[in-house]
N, C-alpha and C positions, 0 to 999 in steps of 0.2 A: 788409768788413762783418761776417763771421761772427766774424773775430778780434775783432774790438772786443767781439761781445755779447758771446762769452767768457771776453773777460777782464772785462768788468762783472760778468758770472757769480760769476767768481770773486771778485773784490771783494768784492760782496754776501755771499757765502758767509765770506769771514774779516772782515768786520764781524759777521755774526752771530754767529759762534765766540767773537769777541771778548768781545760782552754775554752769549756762554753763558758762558762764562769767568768774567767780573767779576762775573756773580749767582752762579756756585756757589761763588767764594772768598766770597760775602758769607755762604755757608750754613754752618750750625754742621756738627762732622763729621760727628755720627750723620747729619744731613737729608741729607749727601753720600755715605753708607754704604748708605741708606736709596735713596737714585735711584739709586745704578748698579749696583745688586740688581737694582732695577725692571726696569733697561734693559737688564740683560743676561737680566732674564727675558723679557722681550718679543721679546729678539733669539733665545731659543730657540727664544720659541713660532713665530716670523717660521720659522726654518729650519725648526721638524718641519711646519710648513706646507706650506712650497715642496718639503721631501720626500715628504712623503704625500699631495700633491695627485692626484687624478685626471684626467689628462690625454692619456687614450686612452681609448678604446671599442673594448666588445665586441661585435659584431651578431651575436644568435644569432638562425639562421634552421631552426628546427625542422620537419617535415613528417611526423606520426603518423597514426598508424591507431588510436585508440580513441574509445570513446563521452565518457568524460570520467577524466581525469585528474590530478595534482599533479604540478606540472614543479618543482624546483627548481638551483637553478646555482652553485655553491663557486669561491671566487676563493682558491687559497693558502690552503683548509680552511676559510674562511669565507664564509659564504654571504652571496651578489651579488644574488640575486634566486630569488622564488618566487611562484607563482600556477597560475589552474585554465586548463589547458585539455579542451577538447570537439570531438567531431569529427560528421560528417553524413555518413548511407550514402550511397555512390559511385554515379550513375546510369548505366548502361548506353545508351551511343548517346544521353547527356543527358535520358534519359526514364524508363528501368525501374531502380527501386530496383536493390541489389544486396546480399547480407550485408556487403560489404568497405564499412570505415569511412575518413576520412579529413578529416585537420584541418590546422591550419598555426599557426605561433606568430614572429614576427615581435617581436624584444626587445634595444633598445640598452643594455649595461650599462656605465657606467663602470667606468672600470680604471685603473691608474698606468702609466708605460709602463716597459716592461722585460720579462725570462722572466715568467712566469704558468703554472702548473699550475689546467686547466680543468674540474671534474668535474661532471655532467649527469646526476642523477637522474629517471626518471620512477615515479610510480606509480599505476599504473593499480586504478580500480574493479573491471574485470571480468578482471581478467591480473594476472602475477607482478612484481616489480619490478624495475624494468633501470637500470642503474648503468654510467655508463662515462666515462673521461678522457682530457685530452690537454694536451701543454703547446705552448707558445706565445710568441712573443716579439712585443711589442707599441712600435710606433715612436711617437716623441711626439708628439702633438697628431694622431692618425693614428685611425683603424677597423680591427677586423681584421674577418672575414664566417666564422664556425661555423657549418657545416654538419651539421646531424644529423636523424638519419633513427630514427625508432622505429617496430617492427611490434612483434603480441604473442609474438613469437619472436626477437627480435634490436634492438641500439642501435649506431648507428655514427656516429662526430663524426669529420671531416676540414675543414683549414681549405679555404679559397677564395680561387686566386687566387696566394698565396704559401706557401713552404714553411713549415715547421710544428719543422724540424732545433731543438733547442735554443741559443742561444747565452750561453757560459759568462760573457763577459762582462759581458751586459745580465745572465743570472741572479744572479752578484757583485752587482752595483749594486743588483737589487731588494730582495737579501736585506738589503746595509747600510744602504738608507732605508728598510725598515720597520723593523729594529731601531735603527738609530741613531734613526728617530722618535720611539720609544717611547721610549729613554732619554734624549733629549732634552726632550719632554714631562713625564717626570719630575721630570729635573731643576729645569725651569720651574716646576712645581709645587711642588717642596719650597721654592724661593725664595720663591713667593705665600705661602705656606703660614706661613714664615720670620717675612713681613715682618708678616702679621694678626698674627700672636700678638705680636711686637713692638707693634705700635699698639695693641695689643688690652692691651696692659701699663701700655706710656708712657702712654695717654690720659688714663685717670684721672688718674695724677700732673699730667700738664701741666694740666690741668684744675681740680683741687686748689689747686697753686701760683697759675694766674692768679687764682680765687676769692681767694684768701690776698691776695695783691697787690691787686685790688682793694677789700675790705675796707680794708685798711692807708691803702690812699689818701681813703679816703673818711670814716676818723676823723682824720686826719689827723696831725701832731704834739702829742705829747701832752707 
């Protein structure tokens, strides 16, 4: 039973082929110049898609000590995420205030999977600024758990759970889908780009011409 859909499958699939076939022979060249520009720009944009898709997660789980602050988090030198955090003095036996502060920051970022250099800014209102990074390699469709700790004397990020070692060859790969992205992207671009100014040329003419053509039809033979 499976073999038969199969091969209807396949049937169905080179009749189609078929009538894509005998409509693009019916198309003038440029109109057939014209669509496989198109479609090879679509199939760029299709890959710098599936390359730079985000398909990991980062769970940063922060735990500081101040009154309020700006956390911000760089994925690969561009920032991931930013926002305020606050924190509420620490009670003593859960009853008596105490000066020591304490807060929490609980933050899923998407990621792409692969090495990742992770850098975690805080800056605090009432303290200096603390800056600190770590890289990471991130499994596909997977989470990793950052762990970082900020007092107004120290910042420290260690992952959770699993090692933190770099690996050379998930870093390879990140580096060539985000630049291959971008210059794939590009190129997609210059195609769109290509084919407006072309339409943006041809139109009037074809335009023109059918005006002309109909006119002519409509005084008819003279």
């Amino acid at each position: 039973m499976n073999q038969e859909h199969i091969a209807q499958l396949r049937a169905k699939a080179r009749l189609f082929y078929q009538h894509v076939s005998q409509g693009a022979s019916r198309l003038p060249v440029k109109a057939r110049v014209l669509l496989g520009l198109f479609l090879v720009a679509a199939l760029l944009t299709a890959i710098h898609t599936a390359l730079t898709a985000k398909d990991a997660s980062l769970h940063l789980k922060l735990q500081h000590g101040f009154h309020d602050a700006q956390v911000s988090v760089w994925v690969d030198g561009d920032l991931a995420f930013s926002g305020k955090i606050t924190g509420a003095p620490k009670k003593k036996f859960g009853l008596i205030p105490t000066d020591s502060v304490r807060g929490s920051l609980s933050q899923i970022i998407p990621v792409r999977s692969g090495q990742h250099s992770v850098r975690l800014r805080i800056e605090p209102n009432d303290a200096a600024i603390q800056e600190d990074s770590i890289s990471g390699d991130f499994a596909h469709n997977a989470e990793r758990d950052l762990l970082a700790s900020a007092r107004p004397s120290s910042l420290s990020l260690s992952w959770q759970g699993t090692s933190s070692a770099p690996v050379e060859a998930s870093s390879s790969f990140a580096w060539f889908s985000r630049y291959a992205g971008s210059l794939l992207l590009t190129i997609a671009g210059s195609i769109v780009s290509a084919l407006a100014g072309y339409v943006i040329r041809e139109l009037p003419n074809r335009l023109r011409s059918t005006s002309d053509a109909t006119a002519k039809a409509e005084l008819g033979p003279q």
